[in-house]
Structures are given as C-alpha cells and as structure tokens.
N, C-alpha and C positions, 0 to 999 in steps of 0.2 A: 753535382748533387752529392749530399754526403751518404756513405754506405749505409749508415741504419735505413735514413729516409728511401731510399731505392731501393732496398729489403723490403719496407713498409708497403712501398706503392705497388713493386711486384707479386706482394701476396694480396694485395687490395685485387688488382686485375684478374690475379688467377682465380679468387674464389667468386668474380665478378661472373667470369667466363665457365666456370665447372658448375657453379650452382645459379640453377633458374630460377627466376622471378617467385615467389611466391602466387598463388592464386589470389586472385582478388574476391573477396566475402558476395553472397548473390544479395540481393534486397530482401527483405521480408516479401513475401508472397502477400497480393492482394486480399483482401476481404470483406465479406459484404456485409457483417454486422462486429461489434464490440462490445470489450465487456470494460468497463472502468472498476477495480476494484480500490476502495477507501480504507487508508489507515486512520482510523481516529486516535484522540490523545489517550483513550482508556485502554488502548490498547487491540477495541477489535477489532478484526479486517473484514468491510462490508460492503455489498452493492445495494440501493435501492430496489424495490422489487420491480419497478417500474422499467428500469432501465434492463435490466438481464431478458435476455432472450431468451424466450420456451427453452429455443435448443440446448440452454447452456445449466439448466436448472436443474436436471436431477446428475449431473457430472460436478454440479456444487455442493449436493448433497454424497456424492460418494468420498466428495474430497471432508466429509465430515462439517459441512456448514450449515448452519439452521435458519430454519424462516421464523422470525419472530414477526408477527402477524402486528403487536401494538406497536413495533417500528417500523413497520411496513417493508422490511427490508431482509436481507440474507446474511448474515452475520459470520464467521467464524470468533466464538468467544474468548476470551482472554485468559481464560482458566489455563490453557492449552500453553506450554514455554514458547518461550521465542523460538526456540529450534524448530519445535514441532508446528507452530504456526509457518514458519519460514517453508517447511517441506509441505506441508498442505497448500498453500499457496501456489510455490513451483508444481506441483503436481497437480492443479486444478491449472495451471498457466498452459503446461503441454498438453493436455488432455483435452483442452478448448480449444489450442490452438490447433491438432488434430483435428479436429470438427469444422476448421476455417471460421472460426469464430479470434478475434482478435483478442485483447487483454493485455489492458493499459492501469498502472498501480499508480497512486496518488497520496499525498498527505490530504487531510481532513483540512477544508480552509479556519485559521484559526476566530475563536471567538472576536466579535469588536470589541474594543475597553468601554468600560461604562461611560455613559455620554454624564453632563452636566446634572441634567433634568434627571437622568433615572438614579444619582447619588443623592439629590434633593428629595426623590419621590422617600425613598429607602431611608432617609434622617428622619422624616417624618412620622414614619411606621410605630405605633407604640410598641414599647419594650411588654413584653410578657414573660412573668417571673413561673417557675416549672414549681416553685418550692408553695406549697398549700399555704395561706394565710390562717393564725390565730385564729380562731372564733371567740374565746377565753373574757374573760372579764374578771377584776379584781374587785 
C-alpha cells in the first residue's frame, strides 16, 4: 500500500476509534391534536377557525394573529416583513408545540386556470365605460 494511503486509513481508524458515534435525533413526541398553518399567495399566514383548537387560540393571538371574523379564520397579516412574519410564526410553532399541540405549515393550494365555459361566460359580459356619456345636442 502506498504511504499517503496508509497515513489516510490510519487516521480514518484512529478518529473511528477516539470519537463516538454521534447520537441519533429522538422522533417528535406524539400528539393528540394539530394545528395546520396556511401560506397564502398575498402573503398571509392563516388557519381556518374551524380547524385550531380552543387550546391553541389565545397563544395565536399573543403570537400577534387576528381573527377576522368575514374570513372566518386567524390570520397573521401581511403588513408585517417577512422577517417579522417568519419569527411570529416560529414563536407561535414552539409555543403550541409546548402545549403538545402539533403545527404543520403549508402553501395555499393554488387557484384552478379558468375553465372553457367561465372565459366564454366573461366574453360575453358587456363592457361598461367609467367615463359619463354626452347629454349635449347641436
């Protein structure tokens, strides 16, 4: 065998033999309910009201999210930077997840393309002019 390669393999063994294994990561700890939180395309990040659990509702309201009542849902709004949305988020993620409440993040599933029939519906639609007609006469 040539001397570098046997140099190579001997320090391969010795740090094989000095240094132990690494621990292995434990699983996420079980849970008996969930929180799915929704990235949409405008940018908010929201749960339905439906879905969040009592327990988790006023730990979304500390993390600064709001109930808008006509979306039926909990929002964190978009006004907020990415950064600062990003650390609300993580901070309502461990905060739940302390409570054994779970929280699972998602894209918004995207719009369908307009079908056949609803481009046909929409050509049809009369045009409406903003700008006041004449009354005038010569």
């Amino acid at each position: 065998m040539l001397p570098r390669y046997r140099a190579a393999l001997d320090a391969v063994r010795h740090n094989a033999f000095s240094q132990p294994e690494p621990p292995h990561r434990q699983p996420a700890p079980e849970v008996a309910q969930t929180l799915t939180l929704v990235w949409y395309p405008d940018g908010v990040v929201g749960a339905p009201y439906d879905s969040v659990p009592e327990e988790a509702r006023m730990t979304l309201f500390g993390c600064n999210f709001q109930y808008r009542p006509n979306e039926f849902a909990f929002v964190l709004p978009a006004s907020y930077s990415s950064k600062e949305r990003a650390l609300l988020v993580q901070l309502a993620a461990q905060r739940l997840t302390l409570q054994g409440i779970g929280v699972n993040f998602r894209r918004a599933a995207p719009l369908p393309p307009p079908t056949a029939a609803s481009a046909a519906a929409s050509k049809m639609l009369p045009m409406v002019s903003s700008s006041p007609k004449s009354t005038s006469r010569r």
